[in-house]
C-alpha positions in Angstrom: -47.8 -5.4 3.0 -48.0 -8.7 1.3 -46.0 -11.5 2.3 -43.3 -11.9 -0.3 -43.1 -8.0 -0.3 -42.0 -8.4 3.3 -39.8 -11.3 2.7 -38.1 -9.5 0.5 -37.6 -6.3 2.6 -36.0 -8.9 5.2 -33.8 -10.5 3.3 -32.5 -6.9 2.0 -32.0 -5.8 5.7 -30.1 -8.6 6.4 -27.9 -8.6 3.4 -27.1 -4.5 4.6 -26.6 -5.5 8.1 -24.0 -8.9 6.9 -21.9 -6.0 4.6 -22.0 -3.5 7.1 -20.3 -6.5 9.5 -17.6 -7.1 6.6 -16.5 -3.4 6.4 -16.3 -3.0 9.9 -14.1 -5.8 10.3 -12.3 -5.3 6.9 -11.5 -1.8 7.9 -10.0 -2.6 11.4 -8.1 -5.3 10.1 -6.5 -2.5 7.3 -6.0 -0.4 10.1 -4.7 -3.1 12.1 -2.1 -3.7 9.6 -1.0 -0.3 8.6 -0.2 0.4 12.1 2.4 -2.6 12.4 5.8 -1.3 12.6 8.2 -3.0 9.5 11.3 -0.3 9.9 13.4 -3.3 11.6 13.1 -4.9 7.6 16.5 -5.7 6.4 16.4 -3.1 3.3 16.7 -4.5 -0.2 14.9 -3.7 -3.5 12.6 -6.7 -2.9 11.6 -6.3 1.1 11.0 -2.4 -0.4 8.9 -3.7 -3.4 6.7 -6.4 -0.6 6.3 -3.7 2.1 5.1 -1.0 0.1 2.7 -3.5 -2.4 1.8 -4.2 1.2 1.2 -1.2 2.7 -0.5 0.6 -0.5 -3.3 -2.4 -0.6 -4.2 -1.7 3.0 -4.4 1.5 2.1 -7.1 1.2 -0.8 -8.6 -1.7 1.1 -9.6 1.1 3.8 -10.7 3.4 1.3 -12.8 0.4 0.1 -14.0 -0.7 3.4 -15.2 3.1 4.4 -17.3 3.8 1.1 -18.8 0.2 1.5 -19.9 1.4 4.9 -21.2 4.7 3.8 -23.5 2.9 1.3 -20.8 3.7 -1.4 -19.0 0.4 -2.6 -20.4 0.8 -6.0 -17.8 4.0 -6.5 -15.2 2.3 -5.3 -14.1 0.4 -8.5 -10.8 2.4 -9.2 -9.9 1.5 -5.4 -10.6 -2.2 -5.9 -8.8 -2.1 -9.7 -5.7 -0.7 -7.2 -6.6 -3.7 -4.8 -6.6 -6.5 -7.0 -3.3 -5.7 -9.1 -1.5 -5.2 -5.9 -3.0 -8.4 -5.2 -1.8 -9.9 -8.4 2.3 -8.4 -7.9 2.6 -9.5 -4.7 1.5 -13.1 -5.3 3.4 -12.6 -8.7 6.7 -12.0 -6.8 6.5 -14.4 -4.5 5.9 -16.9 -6.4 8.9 -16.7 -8.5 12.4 -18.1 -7.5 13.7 -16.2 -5.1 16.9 -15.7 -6.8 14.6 -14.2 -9.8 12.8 -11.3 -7.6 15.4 -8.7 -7.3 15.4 -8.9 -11.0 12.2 -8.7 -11.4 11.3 -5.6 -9.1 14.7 -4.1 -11.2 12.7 -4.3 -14.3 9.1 -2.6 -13.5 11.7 0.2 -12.3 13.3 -0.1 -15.5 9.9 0.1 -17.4 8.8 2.7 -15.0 12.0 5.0 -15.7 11.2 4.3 -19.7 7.7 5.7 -19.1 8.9 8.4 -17.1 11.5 9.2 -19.8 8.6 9.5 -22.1 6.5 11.5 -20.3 9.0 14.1 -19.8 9.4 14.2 -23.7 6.0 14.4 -23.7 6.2 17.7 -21.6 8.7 19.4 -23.4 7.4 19.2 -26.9 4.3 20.8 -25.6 5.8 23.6 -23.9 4.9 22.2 -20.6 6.8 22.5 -17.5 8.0 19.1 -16.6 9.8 18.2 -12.9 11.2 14.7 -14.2 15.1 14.6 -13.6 15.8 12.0 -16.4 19.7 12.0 -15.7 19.2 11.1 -12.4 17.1 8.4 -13.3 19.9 7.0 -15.5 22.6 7.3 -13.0 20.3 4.6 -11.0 21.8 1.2 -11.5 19.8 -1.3 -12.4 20.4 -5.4 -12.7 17.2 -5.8 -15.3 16.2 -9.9 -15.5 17.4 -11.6 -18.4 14.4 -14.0 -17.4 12.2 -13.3 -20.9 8.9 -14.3 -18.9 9.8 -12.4 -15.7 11.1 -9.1 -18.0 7.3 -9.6 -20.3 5.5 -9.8 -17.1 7.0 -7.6 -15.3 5.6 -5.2 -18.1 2.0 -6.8 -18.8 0.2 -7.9 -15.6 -2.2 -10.6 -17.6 1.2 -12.7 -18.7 2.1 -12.4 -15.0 -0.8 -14.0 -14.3 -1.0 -16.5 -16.9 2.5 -17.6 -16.6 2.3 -17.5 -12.6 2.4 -20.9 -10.8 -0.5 -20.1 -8.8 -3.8 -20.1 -9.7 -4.3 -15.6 -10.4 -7.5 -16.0 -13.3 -10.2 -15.4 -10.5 -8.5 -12.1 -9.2 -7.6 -11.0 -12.7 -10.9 -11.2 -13.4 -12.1 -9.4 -10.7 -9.4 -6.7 -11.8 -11.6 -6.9 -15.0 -14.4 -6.1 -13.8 -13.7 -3.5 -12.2 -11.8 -1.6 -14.4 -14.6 -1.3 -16.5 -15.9 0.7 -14.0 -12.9 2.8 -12.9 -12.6 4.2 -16.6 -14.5 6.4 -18.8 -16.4 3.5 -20.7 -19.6 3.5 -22.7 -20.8 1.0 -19.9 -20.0 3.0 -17.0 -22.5 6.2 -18.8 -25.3 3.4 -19.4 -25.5 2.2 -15.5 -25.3 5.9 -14.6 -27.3 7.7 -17.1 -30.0 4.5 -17.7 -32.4 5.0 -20.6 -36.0 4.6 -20.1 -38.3 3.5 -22.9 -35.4 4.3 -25.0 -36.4 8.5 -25.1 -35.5 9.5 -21.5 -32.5 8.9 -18.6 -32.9 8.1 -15.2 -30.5 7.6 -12.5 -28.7 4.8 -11.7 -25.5 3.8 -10.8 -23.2 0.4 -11.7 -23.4 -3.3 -10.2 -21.3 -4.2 -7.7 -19.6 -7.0 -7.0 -17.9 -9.0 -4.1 -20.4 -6.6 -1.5 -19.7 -9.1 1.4 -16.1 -8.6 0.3 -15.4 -12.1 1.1 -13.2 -12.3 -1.7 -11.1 -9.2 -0.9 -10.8 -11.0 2.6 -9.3 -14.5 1.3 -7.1 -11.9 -1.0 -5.8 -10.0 2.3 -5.2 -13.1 4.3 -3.2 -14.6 1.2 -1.8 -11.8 0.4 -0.1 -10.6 3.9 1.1 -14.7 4.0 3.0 -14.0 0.7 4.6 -11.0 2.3 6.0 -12.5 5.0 7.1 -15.6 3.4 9.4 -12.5 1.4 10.3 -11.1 3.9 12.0 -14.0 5.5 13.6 -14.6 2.2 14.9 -11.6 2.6 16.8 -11.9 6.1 13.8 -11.1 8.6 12.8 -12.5 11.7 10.3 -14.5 11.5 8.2 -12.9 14.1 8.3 -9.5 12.5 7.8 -10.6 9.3 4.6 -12.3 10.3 3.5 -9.2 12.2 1.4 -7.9 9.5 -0.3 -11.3 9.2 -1.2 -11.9 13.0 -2.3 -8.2 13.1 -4.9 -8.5 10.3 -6.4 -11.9 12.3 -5.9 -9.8 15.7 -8.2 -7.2 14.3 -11.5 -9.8 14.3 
């Protein structure tokens, strides 16, 4: 075995054994944090929309974690697109006034119901059976934001981060990039189906980025801070709001 073959080989074992160290630790500290205890949250639209932003990007960053472990990050776009935009709403929400949030989280339900409503429609003038209660929907009372930035990005997640007073362009673009993967695009065929010599496909399967998941870490650690800085906003104790946060740097 020649020397720079060897090298090489090294260098490869220890870049495996450094990701295999960041799953571990990013999947305990997702475990960690889903098993925190939040039912003593004051209820209001807001502490509902930062607990379960929360909870759902613990969620796909153990799904992550797991298929990085298994040798599988590079299928775990679509759980990383999920990741980031959680990411991206939670650090959107916070960062606005807090007078501002409750109508903010008011208008993504309001959206929501409108695409709901249209889906539904959708349904029935195919002849297909559809679940989707839209007079109940209506009943529900909603104080929509008057705010003409907060009601646009509320409804388009790059204005919310161009018009955010934090600094969202790196995460948006790792939202990018991985959506590109987490759709049926021409580019995910061409890193699964390669060509060879232009007449013949191999295997293969597409790049992969962040595989030390250091920036899904700083994005956690931010992330759970946001939350509980919400929380107490919203009337909680301090110590319970900042559960979340000591449990994820408990978990190293």
């Amino acid at each position: 075995m020649s020397g720079s073959r060897a090298k090489r080989e090294r260098q490869s074992k220890r870049k495996i054994s450094e990701q295999s160290i960041a799953a571990d630790y990013t999947l305990r500290a997702a475990k960690a944090v889903l098993t925190v205890d939040l039912s003593g949250v004051p209820a209001t639209r807001v502490s509902q929309f930062a607990v379960g932003w929360l909870r759902a990007a613990f969620e796909q960053s153990r799904i992550i974690a797991t298929l990085e472990a298994a040798g599988l990050g590079h299928a775990a776009a679509p759980n990383r697109r999920a990741f980031w935009e959680l990411t991206i709403r939670i650090l959107w929400l916070g960062d606005m006034p807090r007078s501002e949030r409750a109508g903010a989280a008011d208008t993504m339900l309001a959206n929501e119901r409108t695409n709901e409503t249209k889906t539904h429609e959708y349904m029935q003038r195919n002849g297909l059976p559809s679940d989707i209660d839209v007079a109940e929907m209506e009943e529900f009372v909603l104080n929509i934001s008057e705010n003409k930035v907060i009601k646009t990005g509320a409804d388009k997640l790059a204005h919310a981060v161009e018009k955010s007073g934090m600094n969202l362009r790196m995460v948006y673009r790792l939202w990018k990039e991985d959506s590109t993967w987490a759709h049926a695009t021409g580019f995910l065929a061409g890193q699964y189906a390669p060509t060879d010599d232009g007449e013949t496909m191999g295997k293969g399967k597409p790049r992969h980025v962040d595989q030390e998941l250091e920036a899904h870490g700083l994005a956690a650690m931010v992330v759970t801070a946001m939350v509980a800085d919400i929380l107490i906003d919203e009337g909680t104790t301090r110590d319970l709001a900042s559960a979340p946060l000591l449990a994820y740097f408990g978990a190293n």
